[in-house]
C-alpha positions in Angstrom: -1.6 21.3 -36.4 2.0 20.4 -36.8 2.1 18.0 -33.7 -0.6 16.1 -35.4 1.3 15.7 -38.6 3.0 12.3 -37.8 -0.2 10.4 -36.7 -1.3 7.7 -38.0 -5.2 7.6 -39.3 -5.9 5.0 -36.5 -4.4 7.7 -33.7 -6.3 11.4 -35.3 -9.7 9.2 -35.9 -8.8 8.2 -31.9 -8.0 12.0 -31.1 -11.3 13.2 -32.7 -13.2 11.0 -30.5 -11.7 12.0 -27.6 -12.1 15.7 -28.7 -15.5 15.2 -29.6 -17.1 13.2 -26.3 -18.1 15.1 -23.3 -16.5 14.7 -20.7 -17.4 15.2 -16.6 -13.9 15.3 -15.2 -10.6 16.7 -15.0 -8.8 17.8 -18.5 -5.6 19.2 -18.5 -2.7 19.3 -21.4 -1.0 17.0 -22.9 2.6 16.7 -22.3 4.8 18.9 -24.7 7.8 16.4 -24.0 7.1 13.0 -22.7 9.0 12.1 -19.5 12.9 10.6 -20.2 11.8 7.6 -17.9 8.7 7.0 -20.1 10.8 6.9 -23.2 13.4 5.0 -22.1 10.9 1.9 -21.0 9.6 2.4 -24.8 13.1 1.9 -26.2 14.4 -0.4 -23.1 13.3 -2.7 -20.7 14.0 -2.5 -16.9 14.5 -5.2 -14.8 16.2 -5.2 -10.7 20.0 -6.1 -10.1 20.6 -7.4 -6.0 22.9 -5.6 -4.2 24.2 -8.4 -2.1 26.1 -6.7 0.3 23.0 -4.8 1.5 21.0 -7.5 2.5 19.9 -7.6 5.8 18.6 -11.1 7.5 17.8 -11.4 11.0 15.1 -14.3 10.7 14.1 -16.3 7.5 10.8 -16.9 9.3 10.0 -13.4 8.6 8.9 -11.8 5.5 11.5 -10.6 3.0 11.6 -7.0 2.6 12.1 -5.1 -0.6 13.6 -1.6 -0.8 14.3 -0.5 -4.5 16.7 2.6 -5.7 15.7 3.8 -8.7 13.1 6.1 -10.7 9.6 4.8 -9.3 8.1 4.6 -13.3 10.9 1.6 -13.8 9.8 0.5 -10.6 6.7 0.1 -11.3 6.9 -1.7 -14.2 8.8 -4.5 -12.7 6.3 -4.7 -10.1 3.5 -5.1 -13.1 5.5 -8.5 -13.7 6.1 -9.5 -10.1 3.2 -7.9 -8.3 -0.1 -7.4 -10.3 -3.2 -7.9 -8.4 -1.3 -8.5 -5.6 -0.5 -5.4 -3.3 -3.0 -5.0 0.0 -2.2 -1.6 0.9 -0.6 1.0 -0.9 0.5 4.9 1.0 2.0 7.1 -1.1 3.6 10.7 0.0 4.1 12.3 -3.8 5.3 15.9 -4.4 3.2 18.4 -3.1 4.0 20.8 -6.3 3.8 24.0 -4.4 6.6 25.5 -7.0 8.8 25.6 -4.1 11.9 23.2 -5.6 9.8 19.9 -4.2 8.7 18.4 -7.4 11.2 17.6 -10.5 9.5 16.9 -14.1 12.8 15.8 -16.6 15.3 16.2 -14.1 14.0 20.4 -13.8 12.2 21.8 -10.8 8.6 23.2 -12.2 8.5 26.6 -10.2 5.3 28.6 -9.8 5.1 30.7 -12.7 5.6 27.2 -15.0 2.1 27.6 -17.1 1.9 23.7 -17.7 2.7 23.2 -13.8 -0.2 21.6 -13.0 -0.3 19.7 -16.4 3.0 18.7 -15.6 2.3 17.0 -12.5 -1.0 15.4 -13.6 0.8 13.7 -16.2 3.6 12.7 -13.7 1.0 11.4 -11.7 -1.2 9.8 -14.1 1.3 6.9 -15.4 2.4 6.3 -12.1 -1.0 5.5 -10.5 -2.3 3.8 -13.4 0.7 1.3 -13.0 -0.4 1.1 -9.1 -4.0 0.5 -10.3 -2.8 -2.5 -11.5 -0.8 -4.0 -8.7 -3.4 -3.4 -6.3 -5.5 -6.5 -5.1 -9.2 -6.8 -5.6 -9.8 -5.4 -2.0 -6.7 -3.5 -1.4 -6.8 0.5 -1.1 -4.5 3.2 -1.6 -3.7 6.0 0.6 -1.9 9.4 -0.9 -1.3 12.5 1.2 -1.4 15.9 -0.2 -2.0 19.2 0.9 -4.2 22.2 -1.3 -1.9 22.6 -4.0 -3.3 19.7 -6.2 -5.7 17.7 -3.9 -8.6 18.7 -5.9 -7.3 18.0 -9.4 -5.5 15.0 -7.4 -9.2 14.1 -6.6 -10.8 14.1 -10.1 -7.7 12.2 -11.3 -8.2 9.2 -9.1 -11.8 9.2 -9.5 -11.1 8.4 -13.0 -8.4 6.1 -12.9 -10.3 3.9 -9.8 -13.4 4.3 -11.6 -15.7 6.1 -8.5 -14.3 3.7 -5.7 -13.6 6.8 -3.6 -13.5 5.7 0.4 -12.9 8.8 2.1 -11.1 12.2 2.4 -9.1 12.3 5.9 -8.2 15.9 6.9 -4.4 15.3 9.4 -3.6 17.8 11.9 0.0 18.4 10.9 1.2 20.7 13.6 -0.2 22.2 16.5 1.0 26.1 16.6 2.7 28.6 14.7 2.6 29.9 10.8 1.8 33.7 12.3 4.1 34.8 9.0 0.7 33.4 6.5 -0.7 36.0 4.5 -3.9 35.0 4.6 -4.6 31.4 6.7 -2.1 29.5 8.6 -2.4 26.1 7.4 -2.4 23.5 10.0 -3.6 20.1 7.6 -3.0 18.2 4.9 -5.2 15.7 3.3 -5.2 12.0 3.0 -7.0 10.6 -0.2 -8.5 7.2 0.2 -9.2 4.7 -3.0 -10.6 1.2 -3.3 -9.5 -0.7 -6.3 -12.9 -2.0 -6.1 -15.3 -0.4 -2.8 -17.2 -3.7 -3.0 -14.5 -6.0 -2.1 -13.3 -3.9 1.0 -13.8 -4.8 4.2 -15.4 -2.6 6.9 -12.6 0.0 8.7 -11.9 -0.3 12.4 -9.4 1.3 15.0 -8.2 1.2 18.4 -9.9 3.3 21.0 -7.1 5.5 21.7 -5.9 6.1 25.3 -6.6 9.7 25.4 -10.1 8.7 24.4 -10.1 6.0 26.9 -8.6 8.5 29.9 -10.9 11.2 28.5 -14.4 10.2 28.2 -16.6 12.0 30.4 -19.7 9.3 30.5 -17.8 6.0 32.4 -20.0 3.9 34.0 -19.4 3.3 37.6 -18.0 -0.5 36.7 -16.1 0.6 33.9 -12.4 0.2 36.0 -13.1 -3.2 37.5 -15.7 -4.1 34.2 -14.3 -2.6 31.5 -17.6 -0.6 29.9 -18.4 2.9 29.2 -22.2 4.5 30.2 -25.3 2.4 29.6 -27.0 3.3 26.4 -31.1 3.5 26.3 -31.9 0.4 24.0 -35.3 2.4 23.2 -35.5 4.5 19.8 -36.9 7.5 21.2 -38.7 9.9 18.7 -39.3 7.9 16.3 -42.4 6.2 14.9 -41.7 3.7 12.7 -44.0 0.9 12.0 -41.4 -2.0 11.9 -43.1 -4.7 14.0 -39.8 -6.4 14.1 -38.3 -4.0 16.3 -41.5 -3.8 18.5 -42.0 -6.7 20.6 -41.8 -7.2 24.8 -39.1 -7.7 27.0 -39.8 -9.5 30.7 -38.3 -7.4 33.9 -36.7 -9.6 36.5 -40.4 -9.2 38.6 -41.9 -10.7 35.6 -43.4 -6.9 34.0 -44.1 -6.8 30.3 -42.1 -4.0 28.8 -43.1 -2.3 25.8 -41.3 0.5 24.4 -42.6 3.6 23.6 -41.8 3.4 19.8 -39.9 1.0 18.8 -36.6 -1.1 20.0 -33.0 -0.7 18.5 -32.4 -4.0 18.3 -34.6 -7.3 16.9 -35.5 -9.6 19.4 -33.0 -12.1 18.1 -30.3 -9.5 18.3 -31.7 -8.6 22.0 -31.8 -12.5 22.9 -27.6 -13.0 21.7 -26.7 -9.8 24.1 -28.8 -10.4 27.3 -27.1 -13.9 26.8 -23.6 -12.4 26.9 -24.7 -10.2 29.7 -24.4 -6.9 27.7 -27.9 -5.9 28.4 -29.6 -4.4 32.2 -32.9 -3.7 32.7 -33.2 -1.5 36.5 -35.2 0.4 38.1 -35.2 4.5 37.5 -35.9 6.3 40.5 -39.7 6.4 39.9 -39.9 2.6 39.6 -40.0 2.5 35.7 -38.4 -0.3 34.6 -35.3 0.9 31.4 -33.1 -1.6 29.2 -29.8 -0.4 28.9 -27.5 -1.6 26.4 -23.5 -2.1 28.0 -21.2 -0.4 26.1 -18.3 -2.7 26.9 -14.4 -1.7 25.5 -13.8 -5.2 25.7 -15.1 -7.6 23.5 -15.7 -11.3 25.2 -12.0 -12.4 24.1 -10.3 -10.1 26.0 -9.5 -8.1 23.2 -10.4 -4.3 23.5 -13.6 -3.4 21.6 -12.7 -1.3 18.0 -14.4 1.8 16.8 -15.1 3.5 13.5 -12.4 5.5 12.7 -12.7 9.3 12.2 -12.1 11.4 9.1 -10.5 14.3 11.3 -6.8 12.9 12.5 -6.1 15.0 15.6 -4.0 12.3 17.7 -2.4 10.8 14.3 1.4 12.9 14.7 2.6 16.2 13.6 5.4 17.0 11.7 7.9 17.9 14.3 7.6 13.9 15.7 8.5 13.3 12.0 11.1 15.3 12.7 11.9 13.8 16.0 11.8 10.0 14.5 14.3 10.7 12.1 15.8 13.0 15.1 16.5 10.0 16.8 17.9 7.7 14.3 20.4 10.2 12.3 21.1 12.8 15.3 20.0 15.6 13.0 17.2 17.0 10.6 17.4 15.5 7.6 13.9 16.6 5.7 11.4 19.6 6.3 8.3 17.7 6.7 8.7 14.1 7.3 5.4 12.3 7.7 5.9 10.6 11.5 5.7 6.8 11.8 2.2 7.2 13.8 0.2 8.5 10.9 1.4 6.1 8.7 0.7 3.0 10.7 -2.4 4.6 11.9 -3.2 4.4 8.4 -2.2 0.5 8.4 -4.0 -0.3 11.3 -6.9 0.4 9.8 -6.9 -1.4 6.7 -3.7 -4.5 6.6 -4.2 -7.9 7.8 -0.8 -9.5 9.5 0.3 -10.8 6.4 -0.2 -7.7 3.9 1.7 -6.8 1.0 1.7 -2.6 1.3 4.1 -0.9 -0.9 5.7 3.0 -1.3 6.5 4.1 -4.5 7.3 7.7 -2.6 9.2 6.2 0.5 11.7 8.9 0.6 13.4 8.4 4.2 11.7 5.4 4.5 8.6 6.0 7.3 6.2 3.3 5.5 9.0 1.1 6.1 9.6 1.7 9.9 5.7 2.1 10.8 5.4 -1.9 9.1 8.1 -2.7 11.3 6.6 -1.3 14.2 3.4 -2.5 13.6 4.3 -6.1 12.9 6.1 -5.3 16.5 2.8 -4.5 18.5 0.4 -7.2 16.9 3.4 -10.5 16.1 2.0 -9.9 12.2 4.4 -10.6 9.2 3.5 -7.9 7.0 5.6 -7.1 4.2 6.9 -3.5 2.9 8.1 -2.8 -0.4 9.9 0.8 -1.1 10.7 2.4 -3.9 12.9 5.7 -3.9 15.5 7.7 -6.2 19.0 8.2 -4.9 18.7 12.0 -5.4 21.3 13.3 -3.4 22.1 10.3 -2.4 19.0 9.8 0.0 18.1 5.8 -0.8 22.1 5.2 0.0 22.6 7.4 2.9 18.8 7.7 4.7 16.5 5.2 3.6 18.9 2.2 3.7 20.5 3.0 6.9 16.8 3.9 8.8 15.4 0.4 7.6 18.7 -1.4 9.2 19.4 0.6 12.3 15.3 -0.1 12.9 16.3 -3.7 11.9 19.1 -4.2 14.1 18.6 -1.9 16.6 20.8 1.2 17.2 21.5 4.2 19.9 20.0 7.8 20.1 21.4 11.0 20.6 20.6 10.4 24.2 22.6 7.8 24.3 19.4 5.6 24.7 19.8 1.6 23.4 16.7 1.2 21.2 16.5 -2.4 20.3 16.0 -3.8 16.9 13.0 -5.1 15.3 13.3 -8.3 13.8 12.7 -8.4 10.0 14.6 -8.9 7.1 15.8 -6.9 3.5 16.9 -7.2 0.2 18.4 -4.2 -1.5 17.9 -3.1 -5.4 18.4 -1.0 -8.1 16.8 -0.8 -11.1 18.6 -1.4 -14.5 17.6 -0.9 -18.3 18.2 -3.5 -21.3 18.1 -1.7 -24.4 16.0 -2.5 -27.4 15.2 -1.6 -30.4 11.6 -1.0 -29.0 9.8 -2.5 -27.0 7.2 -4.0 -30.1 10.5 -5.1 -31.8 12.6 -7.5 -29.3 15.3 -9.7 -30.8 16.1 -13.1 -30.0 19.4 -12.0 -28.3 17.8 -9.1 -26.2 15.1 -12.1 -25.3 18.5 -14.4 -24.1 20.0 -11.4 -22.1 16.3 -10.7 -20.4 16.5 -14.1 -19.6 19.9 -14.1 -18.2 19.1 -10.7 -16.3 15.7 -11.6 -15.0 16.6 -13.7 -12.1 15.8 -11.2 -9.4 12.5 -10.0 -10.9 11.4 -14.0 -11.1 12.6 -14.8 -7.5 10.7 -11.7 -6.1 7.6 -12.7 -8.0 7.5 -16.2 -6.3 8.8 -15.2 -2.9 12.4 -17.2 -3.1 15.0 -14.6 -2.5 18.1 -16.4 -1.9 20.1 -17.3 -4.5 21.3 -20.9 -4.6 23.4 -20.9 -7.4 24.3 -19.3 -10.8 25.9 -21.2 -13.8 26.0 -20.3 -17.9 23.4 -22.1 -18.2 20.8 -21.6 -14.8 20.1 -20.2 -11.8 18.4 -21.7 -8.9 16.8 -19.5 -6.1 15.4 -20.8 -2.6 12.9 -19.7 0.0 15.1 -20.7 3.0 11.7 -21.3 5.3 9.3 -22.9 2.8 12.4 -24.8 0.8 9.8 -23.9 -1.9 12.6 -23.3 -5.2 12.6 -21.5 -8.1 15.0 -22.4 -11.2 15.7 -20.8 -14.4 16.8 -22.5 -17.8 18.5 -19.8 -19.6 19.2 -21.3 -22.8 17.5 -24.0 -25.3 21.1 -25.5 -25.1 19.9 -28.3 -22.9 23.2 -30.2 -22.3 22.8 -28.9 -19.0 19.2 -29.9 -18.0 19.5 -32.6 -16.5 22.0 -31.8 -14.5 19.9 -28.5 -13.0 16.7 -31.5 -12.6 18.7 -33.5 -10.1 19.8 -30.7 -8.2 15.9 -29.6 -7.7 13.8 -32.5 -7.9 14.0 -32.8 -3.9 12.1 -30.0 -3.7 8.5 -28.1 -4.9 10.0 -26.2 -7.8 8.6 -23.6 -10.5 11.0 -24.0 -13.6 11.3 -21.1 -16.3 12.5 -22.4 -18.8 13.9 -20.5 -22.0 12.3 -19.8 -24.9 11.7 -17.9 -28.1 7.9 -18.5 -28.1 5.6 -20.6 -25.9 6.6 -23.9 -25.4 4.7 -27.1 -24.7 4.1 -27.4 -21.1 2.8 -31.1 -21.5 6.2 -32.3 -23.2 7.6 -32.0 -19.3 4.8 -34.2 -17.6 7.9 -36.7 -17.1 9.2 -34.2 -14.4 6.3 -35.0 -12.2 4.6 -33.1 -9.3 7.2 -31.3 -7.8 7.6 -29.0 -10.9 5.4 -26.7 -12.1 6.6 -25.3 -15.8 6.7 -21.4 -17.1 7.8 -19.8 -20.0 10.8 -17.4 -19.9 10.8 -14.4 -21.5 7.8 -13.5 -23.2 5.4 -13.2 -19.8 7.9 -10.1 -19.3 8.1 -8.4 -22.4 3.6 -9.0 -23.3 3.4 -7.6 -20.1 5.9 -4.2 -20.8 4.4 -4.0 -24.0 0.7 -4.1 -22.8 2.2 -1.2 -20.7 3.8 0.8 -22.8 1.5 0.7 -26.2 -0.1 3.7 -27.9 -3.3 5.1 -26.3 -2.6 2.8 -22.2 -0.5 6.0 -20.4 
């Protein structure tokens, strides 16, 4: 009882409640001390500092990519100002917990014999995808690998938190031999866990025929070299008998026969009507003079482009671990982690679900592999996806791996072998996260709001997609995207000696103006500007949203 002895009435009537509903789902305890980086955003408030001489810009027509060094909670809470509802695709690779030194709650390994170790890691887990929840659009999904450990409380947890919009549960073939030393089973898979921020908004999934599928399927048509289609299929629906009239109607042989089918058709006659116009449908002799209809089942569709299939839930072809291995291999010269994820799975995994201009972030990016895989990807198809990472620097692996992976794929860079692999075009913008203290984060005062102001430059300029920084004064700061010319300004003070001055220098150009404030302005008092201005408030946006975040009873 003594934990409950500083409650409010508000929070045990609240705890009663949950105590007395019923519940189908995961329960596990409650944390016995609340995560450092969860109290410091209640008592600060993080925001992102540039690390200029990271940057990395090969071509301001492409999109600006974002790598952040930091804890991923902070993270995550910027990207609640700069991202919400806006992410396409997110892939996250989170520790395994196996009690083998892989997953760190307050700065401590939890081993195996930890009693709260899977408590511990549900909690971990919790805040963090609730805060992804969030910045996930309307149709985007979330993929997060995992291996036995936790996938089925893992399960259970995201069936809450994305309310039942479970896609799928992918089972990766993560190496191809070995593990003789396994007591019982030697595991050979892991798990992918697929989410829908909403399964109705999702588009239907679709993949390349792979060329081992391609060289490998026993059942080519004679044409399929110089034609490009696999066997004829029977259009009849053999062995069953259905009455659906629509699927039962006649078909005219080339000699003018009427050709019924024995039940019924696979196809309407509208549907039958749009292929034999394409040509995708035969109808031939067999060899006792019986005329069939044969659908084609072509690899390429009519634009040249080869035809996709469903995708499977068993990833055999996907990588193992060792090419992991190898891709890191062949950047750094040595090993640098026991089971990387390889850049195939993961942009197998993006195939399936981005568009060419997706947003798909990695809150886990570790050495970086969602990074490389976008920039492969956008390689293969000309698309301009965009990747945002987010890593630590334990032992110094954001400075000295995933920075330097991201620019040698970048810019291009020589392996072992001493083979020249060229560079992928693309561009980055480096940052670490940063906290401004407070008195908490209900109880902001006005000078906190002027230093948020001051400090949240970066944060703005990510959120409306102008990176480069055209200038910094006391008294603004004016940001550019160098291909759109679309600017951003901000008016850090209600000193406004200096507003005209920062109007001239922006009026040229579309431009979203913050301007400082200790409440909500009035928008309407700037209608003078005219149409190349649209008008924001600067800082309360940031600190309703961190407080909406942080408040009793939301993580």
């Amino acid at each position: 009882m003594k934990k409950y002895e500083n409650y409010t009435k508000a929070q045990l009537i609240q705890k009663i409640k949950q105590l007395e509903s019923k519940k189908y789902g995961l329960v596990w305890d409650d944390e016995k001390e609340p995560e450092k980086v969860v109290i410091e955003c209640q008592n600060s408030i993080p925001i992102l500092k540039k690390i200029n001489e990271k940057t990395i810009k090969t071509d301001i027509q492409k999109p600006t990519n974002i790598l952040i060094e930091g804890d991923n909670y902070h993270a995550l809470q910027v990207l609640n100002y700069t991202h919400k509802g806006q992410i396409d695709v997110i892939y996250i690779d989170p520790p395994y917990n196996t009690g083998n030194k892989d997953f760190k709650y307050n700065d401590s390994f939890v081993d195996k014999e930890d009693g709260y170790r899977h408590s511990k890691w549900l909690n971990f887990m919790s805040k963090r995808l609730k805060l992804a929840h969030n910045l996930l659009k309307d149709s985007g999904v979330i993929f997060i690998s995992i291996d036995d450990n936790e996938v089925a409380q893992l399960k259970l947890l995201c069936d809450d938190i994305f309310k039942n919009s479970f896609l799928s549960q992918l089972v990766w073939k993560k190496k191809a031999g070995g593990g003789s030393d396994a007591k019982y089973f030697a595991s050979d898979h892991e798990y992918i866990l697929i989410y829908a921020k909403n399964e109705n908004s999702v588009d239907k999934f679709f993949t390349k025929i792979s060329d081992k599928q391609k060289k490998e399927y026993k059942f080519k048509d004679n044409n399929f070299a110089k034609y490009g289609f696999y066997k004829r299929k029977n259009l009849y629906q053999t062995g069953i008998d259905d009455n659906r009239p629509n699927l039962r109607y006649e078909i005219m042989a080339p000699d003018g026969t009427k050709i019924l089918p024995p039940t019924i058709w696979r196809w309407s006659k509208e549907t039958f009507e749009k292929e034999q116009l394409k040509g995708k449908i035969d109808i031939v002799l067999d060899s006792k003079k019986k005329w069939q209809v044969y659908t084609k089942n072509y690899l390429y569709e009519e634009d040249n482009n080869e035809r996709q299939i469903k995708p499977r839930s068993l990833l055999l072809e996907q990588g193992l671990t060792r090419d992991g291995n190898n891709d890191l291999k062949n950047i750094f010269g040595i090993s640098i982690f026991s089971y990387p994820k390889p850049v195939k799975l993961v942009k197998y995994l993006l195939e399936i679900i981005s568009k060419e201009n997706s947003i798909i972030l990695d809150f886990f990016a570790g050495s970086g592999t969602t990074g490389h895989a976008v920039l492969e990807l956008n390689k293969e198809d000309e698309g301009n996806r965009q990747f945002i990472l987010c890593t630590n620097n334990e032992n110094s692996i954001c400075e000295e791996v995933t920075y330097p992976r991201i620019s040698k794929v970048i810019n291009g860079y020589t392996t072992p072998k001493g083979v020249d692999i060229d560079g992928i075009s693309g561009n980055l913008d480096y940052y670490k996260t940063d906290l401004i203290p407070t008195n908490g984060i209900s109880n902001i005062t006005d000078t906190t709001r002027e230093e948020l102001t001051k400090k949240a430059g970066n944060m703005i300029a990510i959120k409306e997609n102008t990176h480069y920084m055209l200038e910094l004064c006391e008294h603004y700061q004016i940001f550019i995207n160098e291909t759109t010319k679309k600017q951003t300004a901000i008016y850090f003070t209600e000193d406004l000696s200096c507003f005209d001055e920062l109007i001239e220098k922006t009026k040229s150009h579309s431009t979203k103006l913050y301007i400082f404030s200790f409440g909500k302005i009035d928008k309407s008092s700037y209608k003078y500007l005219g149409k190349n201005y649209q008008i924001e408030d600067i800082p309360e946006p940031i600190i309703e949203i961190y407080k909406e975040i942080n408040k009793e009873g939301i993580l």
